[in-house]
C-alpha positions, 0 to 999 in steps of 0.5 A: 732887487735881485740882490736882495732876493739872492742875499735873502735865499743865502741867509734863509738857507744858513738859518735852515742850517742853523735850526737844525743843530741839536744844541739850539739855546733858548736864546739861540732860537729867540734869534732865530725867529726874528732872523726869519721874520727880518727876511721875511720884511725884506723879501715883503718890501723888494717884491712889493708891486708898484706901478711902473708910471707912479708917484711912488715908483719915482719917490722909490728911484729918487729917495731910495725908499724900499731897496734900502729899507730892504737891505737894512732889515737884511743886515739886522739878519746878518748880524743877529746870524752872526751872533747865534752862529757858535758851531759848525758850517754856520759858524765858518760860513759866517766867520767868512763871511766877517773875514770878507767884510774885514777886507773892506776896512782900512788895513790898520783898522784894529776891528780888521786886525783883531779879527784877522789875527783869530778868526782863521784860528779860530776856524780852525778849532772850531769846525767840527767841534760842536760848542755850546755857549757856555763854553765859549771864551771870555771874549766871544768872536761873534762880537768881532765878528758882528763889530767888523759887520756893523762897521763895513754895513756902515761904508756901504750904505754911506757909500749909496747914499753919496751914489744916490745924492750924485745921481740925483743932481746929475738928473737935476742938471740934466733937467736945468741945462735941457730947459736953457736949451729950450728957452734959448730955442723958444725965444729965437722962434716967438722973437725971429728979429732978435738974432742970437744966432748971427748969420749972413743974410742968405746965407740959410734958407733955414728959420734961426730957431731951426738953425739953433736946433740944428746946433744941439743937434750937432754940439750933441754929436761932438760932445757923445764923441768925447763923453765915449772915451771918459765913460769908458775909463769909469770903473763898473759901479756896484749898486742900485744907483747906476749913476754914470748913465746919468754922468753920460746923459750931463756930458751929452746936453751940456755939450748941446749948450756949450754949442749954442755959447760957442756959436753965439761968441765966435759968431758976435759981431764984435769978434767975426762977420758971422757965419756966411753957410751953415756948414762952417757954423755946424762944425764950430757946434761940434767943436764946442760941443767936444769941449764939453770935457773941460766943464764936466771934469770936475763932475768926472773927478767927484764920480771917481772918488765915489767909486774909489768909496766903493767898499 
């Protein structure tokens, strides 16, 4: 929520600005008072206390309830800003500002290539010239400007909500493989004669279910060494859905499951004797715990074409 405090202040100061200008219109001023109460609701619902343990908190995290109801109250600002701004510093900050946006549309986009064409002339006759509305031009530049907005504030938010729909089944997988882990755990332990771990007798003092946790343990470790190298590749994501933490989190316990497969297919009687030490059986876990990577690309592949979306 700190960006929406830091955005909120920005408009807050540009509206103080703007309030100040002696050729205020009827109209001018109506938009004014909204752009105050839009702030207002938004800095409301970022600095709304709720409890940290809470259904709520979770509803927030997972539906991306009050960041995003905050920062469309905030892009209404933005954009009612734009059209009232028709003089002075307001007008080139904002003008700016819809230059800045216009980046982030494609380069052949006409709303990016009309603006560019006349804002920075535009900006060029008009700081400095005080003017009032009835002497703007038939084709008003708030209208490109607020055009160049709209459609850069409809990327961004599509673009959160692919990051946040990504992220949450990221955490839904996480939760499925971590429950396989542990059944597959739970039945080795109720069940010690079924023996889905194949292991010479004597070969371990160790129960089978210890020995099953002992190859999430190390599938973990092999796979934490492969997800280290990719995680770092990932380019920063901007936003509130910090999705490759959770990426990392798949990576990890999907190697502590193709572990315990692995284990399980070299360690069959129909292709080996089992395992006659403990030893050899944990560094097949690591290995297939590595080989985690193969199963995870494709996840790797759609996280990078949600941040190449990134506007």
């Amino acid at each position: 929520m700190q960006d929406v405090a830091a955005k909120a202040l920005a408009l807050r100061e540009l509206l103080a600005l703007l309030q100040m200008s002696p050729h205020l219109s009827e109209s001018q001023l109506s938009a004014s008072n909204e752009i105050a109460r839009l702030i207002i609701v938004a800095e409301a619902v970022a600095d709304e206390g709720v409890r940290f343990f809470s259904w709520r908190r979770f509803a927030d995290w997972w539906f991306g309830g009050r960041v995003e109801e905050a920062w469309m109250n905030l892009h209404q600002a933005e954009l009612l800003l734009t059209g009232a701004a028709i003089e002075g510093r307001v007008f080139q900050t904002m003008m700016e500002n819809a230059l800045s946006h216009a980046l982030r549309l494609a380069a052949d986009d006409p709303l990016r290539q009309r603006l560019e064409t006349d804002g920075h002339d535009l900006l060029a006759r008009r700081i400095g010239s005080p003017t009032t509305a009835s002497s703007l031009p038939a084709t008003s530049p708030q209208v490109a400007m607020q055009a160049v907005l709209q459609k850069s504030f409809q990327q961004s938010d599509a673009y959160h909500r692919s990051a946040r729909a990504f992220r949450n089944r990221l955490v839904i997988t996480i939760m499925v493989t971590l429950v396989v882990a542990v059944s597959l755990v739970v039945i080795q332990w109720r069940l010690p004669t079924a023996q889905i771990i194949p292991l010479h007798k004597g070969s371990s003092d160790l129960s089978r279910w210890a020995v099953m946790l002992l190859i999430i343990v190390f599938g973990s470790l092999g796979a934490l060494i492969t997800t280290i190298p990719s995680m770092a590749a990932i380019p920063r994501v901007s936003g509130p859905y910090n999705f490759p933490l959770q990426q990392s989190f798949v990576k990890v316990f999907v190697g502590s499951l193709s572990a315990l497969v692995g284990v399980v297919v070299i360690g069959n009687s129909g292709l080996a004797s089992g395992f006659a030490s403990l030893q050899p059986l944990l560094g097949v876990a690591i290995v297939f715990g590595a080989g985690q990577q193969a199963v995870t690309q494709f996840l790797d592949k759609r996280a990078g074409e949600i941040i190449a979306s990134a506007p």
